[in-house]
C-alpha positions as CSV (number, residue, x, y, z in Angstrom):
1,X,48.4,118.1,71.4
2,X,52.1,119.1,73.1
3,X,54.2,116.6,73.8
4,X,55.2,116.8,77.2
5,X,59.5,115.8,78.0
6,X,59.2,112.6,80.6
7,X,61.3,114.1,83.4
8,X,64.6,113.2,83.7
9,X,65.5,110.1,85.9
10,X,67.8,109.9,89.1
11,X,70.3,107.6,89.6
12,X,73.3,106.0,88.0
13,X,74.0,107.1,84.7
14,X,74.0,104.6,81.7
15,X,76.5,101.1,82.6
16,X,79.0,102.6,80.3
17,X,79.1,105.9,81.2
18,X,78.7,104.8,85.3
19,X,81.8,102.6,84.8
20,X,84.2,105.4,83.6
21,X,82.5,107.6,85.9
22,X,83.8,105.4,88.7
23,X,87.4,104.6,87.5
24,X,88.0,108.8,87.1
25,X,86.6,108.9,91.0
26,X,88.7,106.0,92.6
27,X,91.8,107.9,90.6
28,X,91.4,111.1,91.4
29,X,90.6,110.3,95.1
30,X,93.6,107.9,95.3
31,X,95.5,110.9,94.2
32,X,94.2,113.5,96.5
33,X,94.4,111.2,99.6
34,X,97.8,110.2,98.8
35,X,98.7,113.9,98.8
36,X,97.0,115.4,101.8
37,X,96.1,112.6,103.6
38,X,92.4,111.7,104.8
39,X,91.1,114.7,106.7
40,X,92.8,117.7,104.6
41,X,90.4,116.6,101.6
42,X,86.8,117.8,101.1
43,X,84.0,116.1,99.1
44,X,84.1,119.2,97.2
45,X,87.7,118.1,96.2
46,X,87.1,114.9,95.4
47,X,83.7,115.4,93.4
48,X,86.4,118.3,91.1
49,X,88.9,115.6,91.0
50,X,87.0,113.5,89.4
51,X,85.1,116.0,87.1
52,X,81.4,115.6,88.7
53,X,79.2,117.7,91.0
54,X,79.4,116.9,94.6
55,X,75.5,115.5,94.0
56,X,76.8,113.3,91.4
57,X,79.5,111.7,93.8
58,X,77.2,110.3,96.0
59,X,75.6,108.2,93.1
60,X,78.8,106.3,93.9
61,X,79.6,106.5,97.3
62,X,77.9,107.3,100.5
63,X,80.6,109.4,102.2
64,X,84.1,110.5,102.4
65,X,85.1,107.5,104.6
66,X,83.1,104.8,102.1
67,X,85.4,106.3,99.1
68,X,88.1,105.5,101.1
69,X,87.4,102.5,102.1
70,X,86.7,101.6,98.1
71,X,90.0,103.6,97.0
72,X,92.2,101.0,99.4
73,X,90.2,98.0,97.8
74,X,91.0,99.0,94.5
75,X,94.5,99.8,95.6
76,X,94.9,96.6,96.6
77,X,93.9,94.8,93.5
78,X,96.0,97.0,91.4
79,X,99.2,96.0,93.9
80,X,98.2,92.3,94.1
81,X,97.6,91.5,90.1
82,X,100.8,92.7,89.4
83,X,102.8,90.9,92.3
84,X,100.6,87.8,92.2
85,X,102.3,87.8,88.1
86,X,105.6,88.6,89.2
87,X,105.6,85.8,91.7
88,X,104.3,83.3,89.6
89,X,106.6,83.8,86.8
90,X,109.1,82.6,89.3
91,X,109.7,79.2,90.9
92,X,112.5,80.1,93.4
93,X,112.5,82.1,96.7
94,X,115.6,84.7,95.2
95,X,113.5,84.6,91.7
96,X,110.1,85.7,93.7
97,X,111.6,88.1,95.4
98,X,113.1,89.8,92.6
99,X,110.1,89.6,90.6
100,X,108.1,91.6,93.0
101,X,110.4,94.0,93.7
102,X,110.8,94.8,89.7
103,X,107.1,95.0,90.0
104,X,107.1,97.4,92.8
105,X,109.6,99.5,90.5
106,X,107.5,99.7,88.1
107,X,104.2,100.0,89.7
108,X,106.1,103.1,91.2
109,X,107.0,104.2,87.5
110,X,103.4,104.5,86.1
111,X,101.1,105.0,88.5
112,X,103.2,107.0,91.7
113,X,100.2,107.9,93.6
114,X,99.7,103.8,94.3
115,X,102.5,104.4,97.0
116,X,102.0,107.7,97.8
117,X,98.3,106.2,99.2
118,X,99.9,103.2,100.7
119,X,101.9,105.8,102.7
120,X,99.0,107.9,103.5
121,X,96.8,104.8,104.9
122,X,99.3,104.0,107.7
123,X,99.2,107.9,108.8
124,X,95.5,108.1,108.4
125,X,94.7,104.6,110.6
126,X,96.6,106.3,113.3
127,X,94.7,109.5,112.9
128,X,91.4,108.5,112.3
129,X,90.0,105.6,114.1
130,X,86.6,104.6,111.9
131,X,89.0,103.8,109.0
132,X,90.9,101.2,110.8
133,X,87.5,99.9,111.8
134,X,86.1,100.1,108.2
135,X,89.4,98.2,106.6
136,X,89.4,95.8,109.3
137,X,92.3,93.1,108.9
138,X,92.7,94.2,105.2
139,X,97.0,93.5,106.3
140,X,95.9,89.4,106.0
141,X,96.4,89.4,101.7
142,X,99.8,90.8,102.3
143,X,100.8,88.4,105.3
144,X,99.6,85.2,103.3
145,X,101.4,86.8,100.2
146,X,104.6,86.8,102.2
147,X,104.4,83.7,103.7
148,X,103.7,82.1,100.5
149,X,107.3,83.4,99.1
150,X,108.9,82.2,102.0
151,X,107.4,78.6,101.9
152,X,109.0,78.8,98.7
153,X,112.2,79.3,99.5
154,X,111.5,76.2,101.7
155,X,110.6,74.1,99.6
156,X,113.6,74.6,97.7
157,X,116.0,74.7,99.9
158,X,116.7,78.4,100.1
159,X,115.7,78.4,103.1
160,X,115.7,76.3,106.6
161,X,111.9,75.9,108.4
162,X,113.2,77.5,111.2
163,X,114.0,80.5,109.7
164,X,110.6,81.3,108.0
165,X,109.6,84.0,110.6
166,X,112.4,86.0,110.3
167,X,112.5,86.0,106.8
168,X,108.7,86.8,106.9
169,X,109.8,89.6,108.7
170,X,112.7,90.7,106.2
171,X,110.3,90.7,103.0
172,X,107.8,93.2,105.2
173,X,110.4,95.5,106.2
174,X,111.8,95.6,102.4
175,X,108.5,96.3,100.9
176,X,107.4,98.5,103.3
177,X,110.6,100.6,103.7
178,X,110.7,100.8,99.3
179,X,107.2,102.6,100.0
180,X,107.8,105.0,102.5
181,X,111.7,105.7,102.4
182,X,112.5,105.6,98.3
183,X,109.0,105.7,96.5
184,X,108.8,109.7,95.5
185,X,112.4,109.4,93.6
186,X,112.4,107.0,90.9
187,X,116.0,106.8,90.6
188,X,116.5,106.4,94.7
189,X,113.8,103.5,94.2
190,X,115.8,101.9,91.3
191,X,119.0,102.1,93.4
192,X,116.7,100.7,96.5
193,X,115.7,97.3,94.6
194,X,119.4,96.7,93.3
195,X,120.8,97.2,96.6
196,X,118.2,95.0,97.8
197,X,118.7,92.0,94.8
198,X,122.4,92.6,95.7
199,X,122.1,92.0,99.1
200,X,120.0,88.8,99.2
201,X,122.3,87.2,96.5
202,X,125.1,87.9,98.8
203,X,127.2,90.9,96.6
204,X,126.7,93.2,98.7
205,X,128.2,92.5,101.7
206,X,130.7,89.7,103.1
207,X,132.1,88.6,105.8
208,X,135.5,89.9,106.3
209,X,138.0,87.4,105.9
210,X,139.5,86.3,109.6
211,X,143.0,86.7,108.6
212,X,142.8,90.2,107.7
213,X,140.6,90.8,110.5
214,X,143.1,93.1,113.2
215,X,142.2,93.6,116.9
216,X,141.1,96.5,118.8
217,X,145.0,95.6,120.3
218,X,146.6,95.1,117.4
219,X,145.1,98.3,115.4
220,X,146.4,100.8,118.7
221,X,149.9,99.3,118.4
């Protein structure tokens, strides 16, 4: 009597093997989207990426757009863990904000294509409607991160209620503008952050001294 092979099962491979499987996809899609953006890459390019047969791709994912979708969630945790560490390690407003923006820095230094796919998804939500639709109001971590900081600075007297909105609005513009203006050089990103810490702790700029201050009158005589 021949013993006859069972026939090989479909699905998932082994917990192990499924879990590595997935990290190498999210990474190499994260990579190729931050590059080329959402509609120059193929399944075919993301299934190479990430060492598997197109087949084998969609054990993990059911399309293009649900890999995307999963590549900005685990973008997201990968950001937040690390700024959630910064910003506790700090108890001040100035302290929080420097924290984060070392972590940004770094962030930057080991793992580039993080911003390079940050970049990509506010290009791609323009272009392609379903993926705003699919990440839905995935902005509210960041807000609530923000305003956390701020109500920080509140509370320790940094800064005045009143002003909260405005500073919301400064710690947006500086994170955003470090990922799309200074994130592919590491040393423009490095100068970025210690322009920045300069600037909020006032040694960058002051106000000229009114004495020395001439007139548009008094400079033409």
């Amino acid at each position: 009597m021949t013993n006859t092979p069972e026939p090989r099962r479909r699905g998932r491979p082994p917990d192990t093997k499924s879990s590595e499987t997935r990290a190498a996809i999210l990474d190499g899609a994260r990579q190729l989207f931050g590059e080329r953006g959402y509609g120059a890459v193929t399944n075919k390019d993301l299934a190479a990426a990430a060492g598997v047969t197109t087949g084998a791709l969609y054990h993990y994912v059911d399309s293009k757009l649900d890999l995307y979708v999963q590549v900005h969630r685990d973008m997201r945790r990968k950001i937040y863990e690390r700024f959630r560490s910064a910003d506790t390690s700090e108890q001040t407003f100035i302290g929080k904000l420097e924290a984060v923006l070392e972590a940004a820095h770094e962030l930057n230094r080991d793992d580039p294509s993080l911003a390079k796919f940050v970049g990509a998804v506010r290009a791609d939500t323009r272009r392609y409607p379903e993926i705003g639709e699919r990440l839905g109001d995935a902005n509210a971590e960041r807000e609530q991160f923000f305003m956390s900081m701020v109500q920080a600075g509140v509370g320790t007297g940094e800064v005045r209620p009143e002003d909260t909105e405005l500073l919301e609005e400064f710690v947006r513009l500086v994170l955003v503008g470090l990922t799309d203006g200074s994130s592919e050089s590491l040393e423009q990103h490095r100068r970025a952050i210690d322009s920045l810490k300069a600037m909020v702790r006032g040694q960058l700029v002051r106000p000229p001294q009114s004495s020395t201050m001439a007139t548009p009158q008094q400079s033409a005589s």
